[in-house]
N, C-alpha and C positions, 0 to 999 in steps of 0.2 A: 725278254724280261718276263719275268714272273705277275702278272695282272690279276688283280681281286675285282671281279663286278659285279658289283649289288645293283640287283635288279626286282624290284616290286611284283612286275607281272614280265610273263617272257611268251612269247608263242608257241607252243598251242597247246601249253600247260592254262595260264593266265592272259586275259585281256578283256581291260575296262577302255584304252585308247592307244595310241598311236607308239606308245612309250612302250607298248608288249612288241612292236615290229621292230623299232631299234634295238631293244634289249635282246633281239634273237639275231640277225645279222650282223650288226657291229662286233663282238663277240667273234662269230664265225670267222670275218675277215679278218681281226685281229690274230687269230688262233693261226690262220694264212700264211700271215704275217714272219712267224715263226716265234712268237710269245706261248706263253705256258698260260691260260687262261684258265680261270674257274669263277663262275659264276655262285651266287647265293640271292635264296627268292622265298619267300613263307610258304609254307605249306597248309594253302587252303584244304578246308573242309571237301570240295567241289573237286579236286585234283584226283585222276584215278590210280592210286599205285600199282593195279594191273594193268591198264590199257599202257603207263608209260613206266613202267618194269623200274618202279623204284626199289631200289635196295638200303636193306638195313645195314651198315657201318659201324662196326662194335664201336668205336674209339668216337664216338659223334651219338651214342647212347644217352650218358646225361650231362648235359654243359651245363653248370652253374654259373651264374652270376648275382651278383649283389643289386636290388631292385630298392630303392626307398627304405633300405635297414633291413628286408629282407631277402633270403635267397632263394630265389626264381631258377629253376630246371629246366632247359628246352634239351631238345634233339634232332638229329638231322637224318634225311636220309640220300641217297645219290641217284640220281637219274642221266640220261645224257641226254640234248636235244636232237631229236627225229633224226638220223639218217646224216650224224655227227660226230666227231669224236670231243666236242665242247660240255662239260661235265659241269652241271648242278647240282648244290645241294639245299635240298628245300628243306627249310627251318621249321618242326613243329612245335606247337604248344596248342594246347586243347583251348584256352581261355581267348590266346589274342587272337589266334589264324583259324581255326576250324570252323568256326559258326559260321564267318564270312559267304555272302553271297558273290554272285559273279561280279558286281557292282563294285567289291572291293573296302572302295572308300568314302562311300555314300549311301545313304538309306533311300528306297521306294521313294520318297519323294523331293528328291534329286537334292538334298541338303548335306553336306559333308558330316561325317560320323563325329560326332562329340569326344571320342578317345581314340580319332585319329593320330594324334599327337604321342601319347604314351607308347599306340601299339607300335608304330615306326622307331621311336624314340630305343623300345625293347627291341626288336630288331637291327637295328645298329649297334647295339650294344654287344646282342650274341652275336651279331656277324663276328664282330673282332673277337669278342673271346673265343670264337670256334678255331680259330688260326692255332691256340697250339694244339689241340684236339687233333685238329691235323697234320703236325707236325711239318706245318706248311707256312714259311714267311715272303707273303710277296715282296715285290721291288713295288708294286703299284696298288693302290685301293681304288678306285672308279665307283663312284658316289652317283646317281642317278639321280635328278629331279629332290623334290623335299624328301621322298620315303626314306632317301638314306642321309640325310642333309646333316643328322646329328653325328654324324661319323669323323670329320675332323677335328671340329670338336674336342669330342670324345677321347680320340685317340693322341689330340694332343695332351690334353692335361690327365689321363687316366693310364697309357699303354706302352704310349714315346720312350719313356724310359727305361723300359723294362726289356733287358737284355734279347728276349725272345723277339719284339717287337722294333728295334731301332734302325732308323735308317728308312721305314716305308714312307714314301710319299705320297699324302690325299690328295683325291683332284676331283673337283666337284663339279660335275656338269649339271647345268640351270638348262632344261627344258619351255619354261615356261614359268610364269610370275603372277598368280593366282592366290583364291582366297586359301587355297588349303596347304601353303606355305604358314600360315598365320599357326601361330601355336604359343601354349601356353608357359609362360618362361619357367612353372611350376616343371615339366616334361625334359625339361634337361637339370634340373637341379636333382628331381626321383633317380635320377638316373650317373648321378654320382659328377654331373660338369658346372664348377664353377659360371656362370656369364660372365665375359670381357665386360668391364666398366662403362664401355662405349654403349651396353645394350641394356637399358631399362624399362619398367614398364613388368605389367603381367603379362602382355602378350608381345610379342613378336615376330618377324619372318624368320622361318627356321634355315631357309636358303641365304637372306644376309649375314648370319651367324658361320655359316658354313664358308661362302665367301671369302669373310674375313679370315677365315682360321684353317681352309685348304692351301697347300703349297702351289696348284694352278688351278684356274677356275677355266671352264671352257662354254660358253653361249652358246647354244645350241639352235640356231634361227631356223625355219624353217617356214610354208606357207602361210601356216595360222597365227605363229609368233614369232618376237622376233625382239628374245631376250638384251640382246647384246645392245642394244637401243634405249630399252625399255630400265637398264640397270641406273643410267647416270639422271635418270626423272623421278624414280619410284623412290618415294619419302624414307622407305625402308631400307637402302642402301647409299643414297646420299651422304649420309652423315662417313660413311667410311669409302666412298668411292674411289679416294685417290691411292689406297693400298690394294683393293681391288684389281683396279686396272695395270698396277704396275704386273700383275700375274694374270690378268683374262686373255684368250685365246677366242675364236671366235670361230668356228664351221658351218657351212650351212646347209639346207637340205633343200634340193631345187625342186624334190614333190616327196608326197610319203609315201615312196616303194620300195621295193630290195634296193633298186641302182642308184638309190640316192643313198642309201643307209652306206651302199659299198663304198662309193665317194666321200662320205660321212669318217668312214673307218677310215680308209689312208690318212685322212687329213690328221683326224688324230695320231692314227701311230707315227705322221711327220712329228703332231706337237710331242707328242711322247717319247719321243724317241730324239729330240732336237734338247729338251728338257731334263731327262732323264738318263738318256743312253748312257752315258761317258760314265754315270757314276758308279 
């Protein structure tokens, strides 16, 4: 299968935590696998395009999208990971991704960024538009944690339809259930998605939005969490739990190594491929 994965940080371009080790080995075994894999990640300020031989991509030059009534410009460029043939392409823009510190998604004193919410929110946005840029329509999108959370969403009520884009399946894995899921319900409307009725309020989790609105959801449990538990208590998915779990999946990680990421990966391309394959 054709697999899209959005990934926030990936090793040893990006890493604030444990989500830059999964985002580099799951991938690779997928790719194993015998899937067509491509990754997509921001292109920090911090990132060196000569140490990791980024290349420039005419056709991934200037991606437009429609931003809050205006139109917003990014670009992309391609790198591979380390000693791989699993192909990135890191998303620029001078305003959301460049300043960035290594920190990512928090300032100096350890408080999550205030336009956390927008910059992820723009970053799911040009992931999908970069799909015809590339002349590339996966079978799969693979949504990582909140960074890409706005992605099914998005692509249900904005993309779905659109002859380039039919037929892909989102699939939202939930890392963990934390404050920096919380976003502002303003952050998906700038960005051109209706909210489901079920979700009101100024703020909300941007992972039970996603939930709702991926074709599978997968729990990603592991030492420190252990999402898959934590979904049917948490005030913020209660309310729609029972469409939830008719599609959640559950893997787990027995430590945070490669060997657990490798075991990590089958499990999935069993779900992915148990889900998805035939069609």
């Amino acid at each position: 299968m054709k697999i899209y994965f959005l990934a926030s940080e990936i090793i040893p371009f990006s890493q604030n935590s444990f989500l830059a080790s999964f985002c580099r080995s799951v991938p690779i075994k997928l790719q194993q696998h015998g899937h067509d894999i491509r990754l997509t990640s921001p292109k920090y300020g911090f990132i060196s395009e000569r140490k990791y031989t980024l290349r420039e991509v005419i056709r991934l030059r200037e991606i437009a999208s429609e931003i809050n009534g205006e139109t917003e410009i990014a670009s992309a460029k391609s790198a591979f990971i380390p000693k791989t043939r699993v192909q990135v392409y890191f998303m620029e823009h001078s305003e959301w991704f460049q300043p960035l510190t290594t920190l990512l998604y928090k300032a100096k004193n350890g408080r999550p960024l205030p336009d956390n919410d927008d910059r992820f929110a723009f970053y799911s946005k040009i992931a999908l538009e970069m799909l015809v840029n590339l002349f590339w329509a996966p079978d799969i999108i693979v949504c990582n944690d909140w960074q890409s959370s706005y992605v099914p969403l998005l692509y249900k009520q904005l993309f779905a339809d659109q002859d380039f884009y039919k037929g892909i399946k989102t699939v939202q894995l939930i890392h963990s259930i934390d404050d920096y899921s919380t976003v502002s319900a303003d952050s998906f409307t700038k960005f051109g998605a209706e909210l489901p009725k079920a979700f009101n309020g100024s703020e909300l989790n941007s992972l039970a939005v996603a939930a709702d609105s991926a074709d599978l959801v997968i729990a990603v449990d592991g030492p420190k969490s252990q999402p898959s538990k934590e979904l049917s208590t948490n005030g913020d998915f209660k309310p729609h739990i029972a469409g939830i779990k008719k599609k959640l999946e559950t893997v787990t990680l027995e430590n945070e190594d490669d060997a657990s990421c490798g075991a990590a990966a089958d499990a999935i391309n069993d779900i992915l491929t148990n889900a998805f394959g035939s069609d």
